[in-house]
N, C-alpha and C positions, 0 to 999 in steps of 0.2 A: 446102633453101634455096628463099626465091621470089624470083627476078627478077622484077622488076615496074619499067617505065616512066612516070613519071605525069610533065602538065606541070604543072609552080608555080601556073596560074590566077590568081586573086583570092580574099582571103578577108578576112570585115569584123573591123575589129580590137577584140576584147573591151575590156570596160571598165575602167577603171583601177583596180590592186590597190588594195584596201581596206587601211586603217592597220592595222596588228597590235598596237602598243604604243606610248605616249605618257605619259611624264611628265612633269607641271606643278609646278614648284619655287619656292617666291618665300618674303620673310621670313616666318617665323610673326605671325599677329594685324594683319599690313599691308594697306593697303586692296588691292596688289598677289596677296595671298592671296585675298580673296574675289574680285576679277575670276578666277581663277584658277579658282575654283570654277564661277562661271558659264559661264565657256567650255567648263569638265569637262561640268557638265550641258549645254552646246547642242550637243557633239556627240558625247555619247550620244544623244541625241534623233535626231541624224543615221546617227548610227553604233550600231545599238541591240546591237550583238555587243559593244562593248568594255564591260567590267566595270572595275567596280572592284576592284585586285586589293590594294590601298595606301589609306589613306586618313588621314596623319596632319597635324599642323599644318606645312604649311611645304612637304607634298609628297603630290601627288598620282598614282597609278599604275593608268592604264585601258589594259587588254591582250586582245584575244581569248582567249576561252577555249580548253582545252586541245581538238587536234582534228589531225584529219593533218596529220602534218610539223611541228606546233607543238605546244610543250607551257610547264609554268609548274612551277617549285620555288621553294618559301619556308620560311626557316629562323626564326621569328616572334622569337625572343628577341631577335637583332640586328638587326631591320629587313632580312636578305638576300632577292633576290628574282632569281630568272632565269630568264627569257624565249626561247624559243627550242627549236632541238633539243641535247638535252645527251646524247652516246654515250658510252661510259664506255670510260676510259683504264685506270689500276690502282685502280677505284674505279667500280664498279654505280653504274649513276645513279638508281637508289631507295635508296642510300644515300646518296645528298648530302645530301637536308633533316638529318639526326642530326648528321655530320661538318661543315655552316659552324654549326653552332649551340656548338661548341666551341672558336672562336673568341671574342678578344676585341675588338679593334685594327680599323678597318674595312678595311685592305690586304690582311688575313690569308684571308679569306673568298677575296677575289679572286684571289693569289697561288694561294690551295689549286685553283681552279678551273683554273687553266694547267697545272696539272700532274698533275691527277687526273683531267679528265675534257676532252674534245673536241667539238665538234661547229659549230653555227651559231645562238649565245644572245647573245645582250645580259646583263646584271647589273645591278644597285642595289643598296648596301650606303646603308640611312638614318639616321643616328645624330642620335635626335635630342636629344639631349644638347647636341653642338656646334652643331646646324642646321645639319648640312651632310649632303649625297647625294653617294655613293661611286659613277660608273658607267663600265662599262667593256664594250667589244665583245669578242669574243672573238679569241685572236689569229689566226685565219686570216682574219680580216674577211667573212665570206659573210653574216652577218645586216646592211643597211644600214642605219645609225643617221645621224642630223644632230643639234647643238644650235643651238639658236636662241634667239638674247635679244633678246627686243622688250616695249619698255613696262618693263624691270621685272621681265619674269618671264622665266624661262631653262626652255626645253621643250627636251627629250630624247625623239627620237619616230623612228617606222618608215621618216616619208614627211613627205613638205609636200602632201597632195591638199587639192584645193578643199575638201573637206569643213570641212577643219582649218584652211585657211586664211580661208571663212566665218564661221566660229563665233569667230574671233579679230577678224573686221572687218578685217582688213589682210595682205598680203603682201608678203615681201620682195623687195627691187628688187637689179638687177645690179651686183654687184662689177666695172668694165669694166678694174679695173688685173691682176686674178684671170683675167679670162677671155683676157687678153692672153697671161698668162702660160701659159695651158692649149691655147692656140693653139700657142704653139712646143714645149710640153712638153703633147699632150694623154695619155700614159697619167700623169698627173696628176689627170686627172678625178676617177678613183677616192678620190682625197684630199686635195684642193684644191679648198673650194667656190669658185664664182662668184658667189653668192650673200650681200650686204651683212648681218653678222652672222650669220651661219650659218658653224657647224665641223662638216669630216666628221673624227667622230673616229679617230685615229690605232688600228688595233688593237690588243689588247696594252698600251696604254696609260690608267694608271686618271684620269679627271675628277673632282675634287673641286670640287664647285657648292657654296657658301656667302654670307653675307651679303658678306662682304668680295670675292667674282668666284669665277675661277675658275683651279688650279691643275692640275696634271700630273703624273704621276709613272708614269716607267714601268715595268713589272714584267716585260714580253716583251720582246725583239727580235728580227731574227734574227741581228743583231754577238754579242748574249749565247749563243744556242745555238748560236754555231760554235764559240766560247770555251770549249763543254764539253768540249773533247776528240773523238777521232773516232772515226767509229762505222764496223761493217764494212758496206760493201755488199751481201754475201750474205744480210741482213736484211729487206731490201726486197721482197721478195715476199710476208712474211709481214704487214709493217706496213702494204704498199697494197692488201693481199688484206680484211685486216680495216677498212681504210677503208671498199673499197669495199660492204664487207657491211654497214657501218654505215649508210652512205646508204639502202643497201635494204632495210634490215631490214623486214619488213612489208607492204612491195610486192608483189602479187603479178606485175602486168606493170609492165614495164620498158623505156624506148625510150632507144636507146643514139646518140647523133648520131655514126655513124662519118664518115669523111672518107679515112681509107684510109691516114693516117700511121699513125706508129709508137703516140704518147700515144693516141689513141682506140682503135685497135688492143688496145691493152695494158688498157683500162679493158674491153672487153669482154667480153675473154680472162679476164681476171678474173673477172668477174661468171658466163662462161658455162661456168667451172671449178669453180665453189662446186658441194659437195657437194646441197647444197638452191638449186638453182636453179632461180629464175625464170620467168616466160612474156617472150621477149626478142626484140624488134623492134627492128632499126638503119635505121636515115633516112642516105642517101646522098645528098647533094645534087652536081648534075653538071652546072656550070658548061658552058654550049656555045662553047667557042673553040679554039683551035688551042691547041695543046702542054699540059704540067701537069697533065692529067689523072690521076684516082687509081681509078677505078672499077674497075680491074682489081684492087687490093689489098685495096680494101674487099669484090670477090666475094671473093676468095681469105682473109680473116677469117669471112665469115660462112660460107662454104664448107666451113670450116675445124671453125667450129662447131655447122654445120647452124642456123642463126640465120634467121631472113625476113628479110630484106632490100627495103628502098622506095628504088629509083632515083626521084630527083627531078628531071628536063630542067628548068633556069633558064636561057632566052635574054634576052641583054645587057640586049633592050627590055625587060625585066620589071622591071627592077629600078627605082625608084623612091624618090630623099635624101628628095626633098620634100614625100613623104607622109607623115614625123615630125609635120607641122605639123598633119593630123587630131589627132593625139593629147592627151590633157593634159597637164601639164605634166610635165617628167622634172625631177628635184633637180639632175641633173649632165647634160652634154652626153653624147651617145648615141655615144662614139667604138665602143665594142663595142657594137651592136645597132644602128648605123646600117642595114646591110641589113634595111629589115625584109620583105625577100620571103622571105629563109631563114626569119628569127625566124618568121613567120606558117606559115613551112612545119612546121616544128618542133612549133608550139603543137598545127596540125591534125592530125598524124598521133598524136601523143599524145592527144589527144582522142578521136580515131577507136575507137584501140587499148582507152583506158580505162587510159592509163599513170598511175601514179598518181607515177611520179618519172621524171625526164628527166637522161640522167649523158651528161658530154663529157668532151674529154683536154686541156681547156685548164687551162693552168699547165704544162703537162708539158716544152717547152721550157727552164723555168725550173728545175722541181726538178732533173731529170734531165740537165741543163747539157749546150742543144745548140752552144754556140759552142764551135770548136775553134780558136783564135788561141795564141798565145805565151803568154797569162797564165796557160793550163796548164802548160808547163814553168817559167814565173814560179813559179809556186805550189810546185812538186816542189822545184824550188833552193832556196827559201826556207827547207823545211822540212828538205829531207835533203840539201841540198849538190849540188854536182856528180856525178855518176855514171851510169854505164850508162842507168839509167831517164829521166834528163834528157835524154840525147843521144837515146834513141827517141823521146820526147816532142817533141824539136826536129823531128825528122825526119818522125813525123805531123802534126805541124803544117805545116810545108814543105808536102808533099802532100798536105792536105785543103784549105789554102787558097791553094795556086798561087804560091808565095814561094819565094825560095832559102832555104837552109839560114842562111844570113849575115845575110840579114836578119831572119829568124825567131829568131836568137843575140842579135841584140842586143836587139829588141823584148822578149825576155824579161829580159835585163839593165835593159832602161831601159823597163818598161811606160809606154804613154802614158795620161792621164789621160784620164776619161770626157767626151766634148763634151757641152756645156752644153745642144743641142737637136741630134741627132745628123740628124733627119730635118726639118727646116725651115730655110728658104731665108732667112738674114739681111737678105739685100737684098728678100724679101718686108714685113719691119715696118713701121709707121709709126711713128709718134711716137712714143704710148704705149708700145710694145711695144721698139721701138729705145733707148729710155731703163732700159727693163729688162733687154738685151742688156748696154749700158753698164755698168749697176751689180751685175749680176752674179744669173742667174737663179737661185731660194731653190731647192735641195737636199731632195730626200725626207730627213726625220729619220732614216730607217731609213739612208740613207747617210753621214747627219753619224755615228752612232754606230758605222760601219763604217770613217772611216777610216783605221785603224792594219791593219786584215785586209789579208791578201794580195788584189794583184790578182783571180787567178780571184775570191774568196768576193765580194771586192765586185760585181764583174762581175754574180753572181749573185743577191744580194742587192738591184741596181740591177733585175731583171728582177722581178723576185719583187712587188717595190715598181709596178712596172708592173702586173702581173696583177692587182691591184687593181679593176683597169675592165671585170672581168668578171665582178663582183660586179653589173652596171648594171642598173636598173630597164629590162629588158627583155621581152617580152611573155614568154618560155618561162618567167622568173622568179617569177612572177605564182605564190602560192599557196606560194609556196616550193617549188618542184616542183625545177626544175631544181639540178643539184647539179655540183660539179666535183671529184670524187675527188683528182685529183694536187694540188689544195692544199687537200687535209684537213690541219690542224697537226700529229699523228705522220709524214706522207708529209714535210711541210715541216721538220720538223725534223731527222728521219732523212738526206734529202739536204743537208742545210746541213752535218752534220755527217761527210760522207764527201767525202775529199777531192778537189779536181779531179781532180787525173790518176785517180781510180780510175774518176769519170762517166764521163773520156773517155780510156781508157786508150792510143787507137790515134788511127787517122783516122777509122773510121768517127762517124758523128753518131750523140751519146748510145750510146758502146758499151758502155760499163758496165750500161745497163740490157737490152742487147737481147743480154746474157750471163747475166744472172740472174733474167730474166723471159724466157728462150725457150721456155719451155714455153708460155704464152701466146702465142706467136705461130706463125702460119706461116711457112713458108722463105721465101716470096715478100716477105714483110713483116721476118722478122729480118736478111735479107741484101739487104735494100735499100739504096741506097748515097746517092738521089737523095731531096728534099724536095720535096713539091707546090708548085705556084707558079700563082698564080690572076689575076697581074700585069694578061696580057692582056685578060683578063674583066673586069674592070674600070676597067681603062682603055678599052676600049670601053665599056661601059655608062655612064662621067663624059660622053665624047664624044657619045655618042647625046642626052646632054641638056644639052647646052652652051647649046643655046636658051635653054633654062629657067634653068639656074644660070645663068648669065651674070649676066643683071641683077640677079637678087636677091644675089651677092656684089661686085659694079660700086656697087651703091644700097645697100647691105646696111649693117647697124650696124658691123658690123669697119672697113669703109671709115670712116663719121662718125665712130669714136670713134677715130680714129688707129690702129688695130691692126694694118691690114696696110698699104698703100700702092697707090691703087689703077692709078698706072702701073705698078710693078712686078709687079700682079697680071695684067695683060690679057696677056701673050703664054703667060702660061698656059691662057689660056681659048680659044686656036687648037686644037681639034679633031684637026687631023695633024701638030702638034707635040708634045701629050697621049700622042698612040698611039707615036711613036719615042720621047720622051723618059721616058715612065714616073713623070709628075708624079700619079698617081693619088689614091695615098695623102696626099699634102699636100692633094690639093683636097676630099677626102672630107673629113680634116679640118675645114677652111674650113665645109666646109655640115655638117657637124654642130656647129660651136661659131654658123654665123650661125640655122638652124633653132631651136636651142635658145634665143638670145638674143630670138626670134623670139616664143616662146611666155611669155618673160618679162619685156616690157616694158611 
């Protein structure tokens, strides 16, 4: 192992990813079709990498050609076409093009894809028979797609960059009832645009674009892959071993963002277990403040595995909200990749290295279900009645979260329902946003279709629907480089289908996984008992720049547009009320929905 100290510095931030794929849809032989075309050739002109991969009446499909991390399959008979990287589930992904061409129906193509193969693609099924285009993300959601309908024609595309939004002569303006609503529910970002006519599409779910609009129909979720029955957890080191091998197939180096919990841990234990492994460098970043540190864990991982290891010192002053506003435009607010002194940390030692793929342990809380409250013994009772297992359940639960036994009895009896924005301050809203307190904030779809599931599944299915926003056009994302193993769709569906109390069998946090993936870890790391906590580090670094945010949330559009309220916002913005009260995370909020608003008006 190399211990190595570096400080964070400065580093200039690369230019904005190039579009990967874009479809232009409008009637067949309408005047909407030939602007359609012109826009196709002004930005190939600009963009001289995308090809034409489609070209029929009604629908046009320009994609980068096939090249690292991206690839292209087309089945010609039915118009299928998918974009992206496609790893094969029980079905070789050089056997796709043969298997959708044996389809008739345009769902069947798509259906067959959720279940025969994995990875991070987009789809189009074109029938142009009816005039309608069939398109669907894949369901872990990692490849970003938008639809956007302006003028007439409806574009299905990577990104919204200037390039795209030149060639079209107009861009779209702020949704301010959306972005209200992404203020009090921001891991919503991930799928609720802000943006006036613009849908991020739901994963897992197929878009039928036709003359008459546009329709829905879904073929994933993950209420339907709990409904399958349950599955063992002794499984799971086989199903996230060959995740993580899929990410990497081909890499030859590899930089792993440890952090020194258990999910990053376990991703690189992984990776540094494969029979043919890797050249493997993990990135430590070591926030300077009092208490929460993990550095000691993440030596004791790479220690572990005789791995390099880059310690990264980030002091408070480094950090920097308000340098988003260098950047071009992001499609969605930056709630994940607001830091971007990490992200730039990230991007550079990957660069340095020559990594040609960047793996974190985000999702991992979610699959691997680290809350331990009462909706675990909820869930035990529900299925197998009172007994033995229920009353241990009750009792690790008691003891992991500091409750009496009575009251942890009845919360399982009478689970409470999930609050409406658990981490924002009501008496924060303004108008706008207070009227949509009122009438009642709109529900991730993935929870409408969950509600009959026992509490725990929803719980976690609510978490999962979150993870979404780290999917975010963030600098390490760039290239499609960056990957996040624990929501690969076999890892996510494996743990939807094993049930709570087996995640968390005890008190410990996530022990179900840190009993069947100990071989991956060290002692230091499986018999940890405690979570990292970066609270004070950031909250000092909001404070250190209260100067600066001040005014621009005081003056800012959340204030004009009714969103927040801007007396209830000022005694937030006292410096040594910030550092006892631990309003952090609500203010980062704030300046990642006003920066982003910032760049789009």
């Amino acid at each position: 192992m190399i211990g190595l100290i570096m400080s964070a510095g400065t580093h200039p931030l690369p230019v904005s990813e190039p579009l990967c794929f874009c479809a232009l849809l409008a009637s067949s032989g309408s005047s909407t079709e030939a602007r359609a075309r012109t826009i196709a050739s002004a930005l190939r002109a600009r963009l001289p990498d995308l090809i034409a991969q489609a070209d029929h009446p009604g629908f046009l499909l320009l994609a980068q050609p096939p090249q690292s991390n991206w690839g292209l399959s087309s089945a010609r008979k039915h118009g299928v076409h998918v974009l992206g990287t496609l790893l094969p589930g029980s079905l070789p992904a050089e056997s796709l093009p043969a298997v959708l061409e044996s389809f008739i129906a345009p769902l069947e193509p798509l259906t067959a894809l959720t279940r025969l193969c994995w990875g991070r693609y987009v789809a189009f099924v074109h029938d142009a028979e009816r005039q309608q285009t069939s398109f669907m993300r894949d369901p872990s959601g990692a490849l970003r797609a938008y639809i956007w309908k302006v003028d007439g024609l409806t574009l299905i595309t990577g990104g919204l960059p200037d390039t795209l939004l030149e060639s079209l002569g107009v861009r779209p303006t702020i949704d301010w009832a959306a972005l209200a609503t992404l203020t009090a529910l921001p891991e919503r970002a991930g799928s609720l645009s802000a943006l006036t006519d613009v849908t991020i599409p739901l994963p897992g779910r197929v878009y039928h674009v036709g003359d008459s609009g546009i329709t829905t129909e879904s073929i994933w979720s993950p209420a339907a892959i709990v409904r399958r029955g349950p599955e063992s957890l002794s499984d799971l080191p086989r199903v996230l071993g060959n995740c993580i091998g899929g990410w990497t197939r081909g890499s030859n180096q590899i930089s792993v963002e440890l952090s020194g919990g258990l999910d990053s841990s376990l991703i690189l234990g992984g990776l540094a277990s494969r029979k043919e492994r890797p050249a493997i460098q993990a990135l430590h970043l070591v926030p300077r403040s009092a208490g929460g540190g993990e550095s000691r864990f993440a030596r004791a991982v790479a220690g572990h595995w005789d791995i390099p290891l880059v310690e990264v010192g980030i002091e408070p002053e480094e950090i920097d909200y308000l340098s988003h506003v260098e950047r071009s435009r992001p499609e969605q607010p930056l709630v994940y990749g607001l830091d971007l002194t990490a992200d730039r940390i990230s991007v550079r030692m990957a660069d340095e290295i020559g990594a040609t793929r960047i793996l974190s342990g985000q999702g991992g809380d979610a699959v691997l279900f680290q809350p331990r409250g009462p909706h675990v013994a909820a869930d035990r009772l529900r299925a197998k009645g009172p007994g033995p297992a229920y009353w241990r359940l009750i009792a690790a639960s008691a003891a992991s979260t500091d409750r009496s036994i009575w009251s942890v009895l009845w919360r399982s009896l009478h689970p409470a329902p999930a609050r409406a924005a658990p981490n924002f301050q009501a008496a924060l809203a303004g108008p706008l946003l207070r009227a949509q307190f009122e009438a009642g904030l709109p529900l991730h779809p993935w929870m409408e279709e969950a509600r009959r599931l026992p509490p725990g599944k929803r719980l976690q299915i609510a978490m999962l629907a979150n993870c979404q926003i780290f999917h975010a056009p963030t600098l390490t994302a760039a290239g499609l480089r960056l990957a996040h193993p624990m929501l690969s769709q076999p890892v996510v569906e494996h743990c939807l289908r094993v049930p709570t109390w087996e995640l968390v069998p005890d008190e410990r946090d996530r022990g179900g996984a840190r009993d069947v993936l100990a071989q991956w870890l060290p002692d230091a790391v499986r018999n940890r008992r405690t979570k990292g906590e970066a609270t004070g580090f950031y909250s000092r670094a909001i404070a250190l720049q209260l100067d600066r945010l001040g005014p621009v949330l005081r003056e800012g559009h959340l204030v004009r547009q009714g969103i927040i309220d801007r007396a209830a916002l000022e005694p937030m913005l006292d410096a040594r009320a910030l550092l006892w009260r631990g309003d952090h995370s609500l203010l980062a909020t704030l300046v990642a929905m006003e920066t982003w608003a910032r760049r789009w008006v």
